[in-house]
N, C-alpha and C positions, 0 to 999 in steps of 0.2 A: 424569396429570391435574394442574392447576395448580388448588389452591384460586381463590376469588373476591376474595378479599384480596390475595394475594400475583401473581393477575394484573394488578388494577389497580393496585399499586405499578411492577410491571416496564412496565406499558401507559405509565404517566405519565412517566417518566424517558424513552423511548423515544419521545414526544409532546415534552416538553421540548428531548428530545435534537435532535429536527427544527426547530423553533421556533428554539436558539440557533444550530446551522448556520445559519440562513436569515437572524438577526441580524446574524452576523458578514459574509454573504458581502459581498463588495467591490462596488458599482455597475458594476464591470470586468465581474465575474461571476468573478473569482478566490477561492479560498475561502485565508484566512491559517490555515495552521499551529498557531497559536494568537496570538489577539490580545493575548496581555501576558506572553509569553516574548520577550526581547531578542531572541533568532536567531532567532525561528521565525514572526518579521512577513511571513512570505513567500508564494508558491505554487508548491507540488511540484507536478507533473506528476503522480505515483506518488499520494499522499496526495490532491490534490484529484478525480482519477479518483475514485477509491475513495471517497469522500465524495459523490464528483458520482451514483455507481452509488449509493447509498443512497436521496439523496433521489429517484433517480428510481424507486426500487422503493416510497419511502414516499409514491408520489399527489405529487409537488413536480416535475414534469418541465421547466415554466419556470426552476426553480432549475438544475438539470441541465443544459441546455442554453446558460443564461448562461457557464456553467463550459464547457463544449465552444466556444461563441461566443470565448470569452477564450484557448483554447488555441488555436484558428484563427490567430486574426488574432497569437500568440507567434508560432507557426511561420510563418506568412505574410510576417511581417516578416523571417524570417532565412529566404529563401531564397536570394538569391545567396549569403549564408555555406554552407548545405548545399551548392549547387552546386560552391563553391570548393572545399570537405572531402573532397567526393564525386570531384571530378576530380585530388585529389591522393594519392586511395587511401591505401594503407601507409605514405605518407610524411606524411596528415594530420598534424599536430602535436598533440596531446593537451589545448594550453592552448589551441587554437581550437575547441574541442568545443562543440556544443550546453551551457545551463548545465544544471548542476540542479534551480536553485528561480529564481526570477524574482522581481520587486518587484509586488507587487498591481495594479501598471500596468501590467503587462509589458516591465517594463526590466529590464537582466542584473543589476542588484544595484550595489554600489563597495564590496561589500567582499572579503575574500577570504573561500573556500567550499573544500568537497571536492567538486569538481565535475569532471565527465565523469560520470554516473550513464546507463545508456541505461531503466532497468527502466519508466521514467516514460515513456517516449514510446512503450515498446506497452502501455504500461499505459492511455494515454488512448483509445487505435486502440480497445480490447479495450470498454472502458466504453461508448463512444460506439457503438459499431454495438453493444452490449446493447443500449441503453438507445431507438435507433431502431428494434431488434425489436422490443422491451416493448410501445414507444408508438406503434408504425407512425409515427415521424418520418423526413421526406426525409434523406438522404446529401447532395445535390445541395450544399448551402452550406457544406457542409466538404470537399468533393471535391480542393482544390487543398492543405489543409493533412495531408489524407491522403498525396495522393500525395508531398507531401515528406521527411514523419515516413514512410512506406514509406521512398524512395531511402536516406533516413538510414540506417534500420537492415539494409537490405541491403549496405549501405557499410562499416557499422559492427559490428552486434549480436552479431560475434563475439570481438568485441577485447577483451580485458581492460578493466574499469576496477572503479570504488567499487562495493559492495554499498547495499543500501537501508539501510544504517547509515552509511553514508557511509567505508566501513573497508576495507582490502584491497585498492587498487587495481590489487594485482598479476595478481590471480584472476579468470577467468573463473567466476562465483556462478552459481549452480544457480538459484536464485529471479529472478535477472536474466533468465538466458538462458530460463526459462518465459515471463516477461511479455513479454519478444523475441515468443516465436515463438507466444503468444496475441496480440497485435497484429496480429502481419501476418498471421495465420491469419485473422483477423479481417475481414479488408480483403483479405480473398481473393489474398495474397501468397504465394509459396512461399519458406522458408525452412530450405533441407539444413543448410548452412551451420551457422547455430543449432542446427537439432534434431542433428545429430549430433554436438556438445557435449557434448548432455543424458546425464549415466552412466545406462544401462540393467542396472546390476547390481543387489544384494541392495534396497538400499533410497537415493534420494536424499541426496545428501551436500551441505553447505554451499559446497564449490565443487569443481571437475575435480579429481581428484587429492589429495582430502582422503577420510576419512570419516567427519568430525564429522558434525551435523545442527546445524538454524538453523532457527528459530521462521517465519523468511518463507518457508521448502519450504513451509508449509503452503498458501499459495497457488497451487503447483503440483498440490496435489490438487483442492483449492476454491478460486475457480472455474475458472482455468487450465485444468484439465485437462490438464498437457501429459502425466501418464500417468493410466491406468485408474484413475477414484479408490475403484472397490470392487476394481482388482485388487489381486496381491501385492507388487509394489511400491512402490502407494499404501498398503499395511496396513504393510508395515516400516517405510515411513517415519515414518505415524502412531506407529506404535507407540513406534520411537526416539524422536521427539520426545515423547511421554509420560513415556517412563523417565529420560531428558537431561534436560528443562527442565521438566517440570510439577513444581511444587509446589501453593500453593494455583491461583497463575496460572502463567505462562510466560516462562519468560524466553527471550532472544532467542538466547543460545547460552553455554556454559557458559567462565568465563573473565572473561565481561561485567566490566565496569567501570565503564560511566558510570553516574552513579550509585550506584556499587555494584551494578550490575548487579541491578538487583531484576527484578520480576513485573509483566509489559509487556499492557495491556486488551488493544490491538489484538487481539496474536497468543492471548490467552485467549480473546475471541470468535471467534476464526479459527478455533480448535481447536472449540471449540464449531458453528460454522458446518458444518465438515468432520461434524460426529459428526451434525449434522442431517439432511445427505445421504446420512449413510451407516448410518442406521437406528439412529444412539444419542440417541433423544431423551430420553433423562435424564440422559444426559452432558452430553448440548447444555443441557436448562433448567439444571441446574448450573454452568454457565459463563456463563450468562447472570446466574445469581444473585451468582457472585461478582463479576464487574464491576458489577453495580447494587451493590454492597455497599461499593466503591469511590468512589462521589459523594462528594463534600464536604458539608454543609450545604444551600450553594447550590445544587445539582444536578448540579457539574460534576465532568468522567472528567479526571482526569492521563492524561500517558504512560505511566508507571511509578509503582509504589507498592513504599515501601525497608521491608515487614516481613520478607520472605526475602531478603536480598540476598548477592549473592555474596564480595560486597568494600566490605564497611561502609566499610573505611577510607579509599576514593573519598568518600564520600557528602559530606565537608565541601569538597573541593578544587572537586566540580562546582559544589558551590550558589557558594564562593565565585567561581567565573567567570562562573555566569549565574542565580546565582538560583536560588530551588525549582525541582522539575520543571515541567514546564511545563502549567498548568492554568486553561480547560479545553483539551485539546486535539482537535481537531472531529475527527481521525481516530479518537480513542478514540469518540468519540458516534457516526459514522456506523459504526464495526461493532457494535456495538451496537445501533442501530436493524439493520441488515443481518440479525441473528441472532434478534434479535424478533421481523422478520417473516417469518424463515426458520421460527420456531416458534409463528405463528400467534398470536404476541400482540400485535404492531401490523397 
């Protein structure tokens, strides 16, 4: 049970949290990154998904669909590029790849990026046909930018590139290759290719041939589903990721750096989100309380917060390249709303 006090605290911050999404998004219907962090004026594919799925679960589905309206018409634009990609198979070039983030207009950017990322573009497939079950909204006006973002990752979604950290572009990532093959699962795609990638052993590993864990497997159990998220491969992985990365929050995998590697919202409501569904609701309101606990004054969620961090001695090198963390940043607020209403407080 949640006192009356201490729901209306978590209710407001989660009302707020909706409110400045909806501030920030772009007349595009792109949602930024964060609006006053130097790199992050952009839009992920991966992160506006995931934001765009919030607000359509918080009652906001015009806002959701501006964001799906804006990924169309990205991929709509670059389809003779897919075609070109797509007809030169294995011999694609890596520096012609679909980007990773785009300019709120949906331009490729001018500057230079860790780009080839694929997790964003079944990450939007995967959002979008949620969000038209939720809402009984038509397919019919994104049909053209589906079928490309399909071709792409049948093309593509088995190839090595960047992790959702932007890191590792040698590795085929475990958390990649789930958002692959919830996308096209999505869009009624089959994908061998992908799923048989996926290590079916003890518990999810951070990428093929590792067996670390990494705070974004969490989205293979929640909502992914690319295994059983009350089986026992969804429970070792939970569980590794507890004993690895929890402290007070999560961090992203042990080693981290930026930053100093501190204790990441997202993946603390991620973990939270996963305990909702799988019958730990006091774990869950406990992870919801530490990221409310996290706001600034203002109301606003960082990316990361440096009270555990791995590698204090990062923490001055990152601020001086770009500044504090970057705050607020709308994917810390939309899983946060995401987990509020997963626990019946918005």
């Amino acid at each position: 049970m949640i006192d009356t006090a201490r729901r209306a605290d978590l209710r407001a911050l989660a009302e707020s949290s909706v409110a400045l999404i909806a501030a920030h998004q772009h007349p595009s219907g792109a949602y930024p990154a964060c609006p006053s962090y130097p790199v992050y004026r952009y839009c992920w594919l991966r992160d506006g998904a995931f934001i765009a799925d919030a607000m359509s679960r918080a009652g906001r589905p015009d806002s959701a669909e501006a964001f799906f309206g804006w990924c169309a018409r990205v991929i709509e634009a670059r389809a003779g590029r897919i075609a070109e990609l797509v007809a030169l198979g294995a011999a694609a070039p890596v520096e012609r790849m679909l980007p990773t983030r785009y300019t709120l207009e949906g331009g490729d950017g001018d500057e230079p990026w860790w780009d080839f990322q694929l997790d964003g573009y079944g990450t939007w497939l995967w959002a979008l046909h949620a969000h038209a079950a939720r809402h009984g909204r038509p397919l019919a006006p994104y049909a053209a930018a589906i079928g490309f973002t399909v071709e792409y990752l049948l093309a593509f979604g088995d190839r090595p590139c960047y992790d959702w950290w932007e890191e590792h572009a040698e590795h085929r990532h475990v958390a990649t290759l789930g958002a692959v093959s919830a996308g096209l699962r999505a869009a009624g795609a089959a994908s061998p290719a992908v799923d048989a990638l996926i290590p079916a052993g003890d518990h999810l590993p951070k990428w093929v041939g590792s067996t670390a864990v990494d705070g974004s497997l969490l989205a293979c159990l929640t909502p992914f589903e690319v295994v059983d998220p009350a089986g026992p491969v969804a429970e070792r992985t939970y569980e590794r990721v507890r004993h690895d990365l929890l402290r007070g929050g999560v961090h992203r995998y042990l080693g981290d750096t930026f930053y100093g590697g501190g204790e990441w919202l997202i993946l603390t409501a991620w973990l939270g989100w996963h305990e909702a569904r799988t019958g730990r609701r006091d774990l869950a309101l406990s992870r919801l309380d530490w990221v409310a606990a996290q706001a600034t004054p203002e109301g606003h969620l960082p990316e990361q917060v440096s009270r555990a961090t791995q590698r204090p001695e990062f923490i001055a090198e990152w601020t001086a390249r770009w500044g504090p963390v970057a705050t607020p940043l709308l994917w810390s607020h939309a899983m946060y709303v995401t987990l509020a209403i997963e626990l019946g407080v918005l």
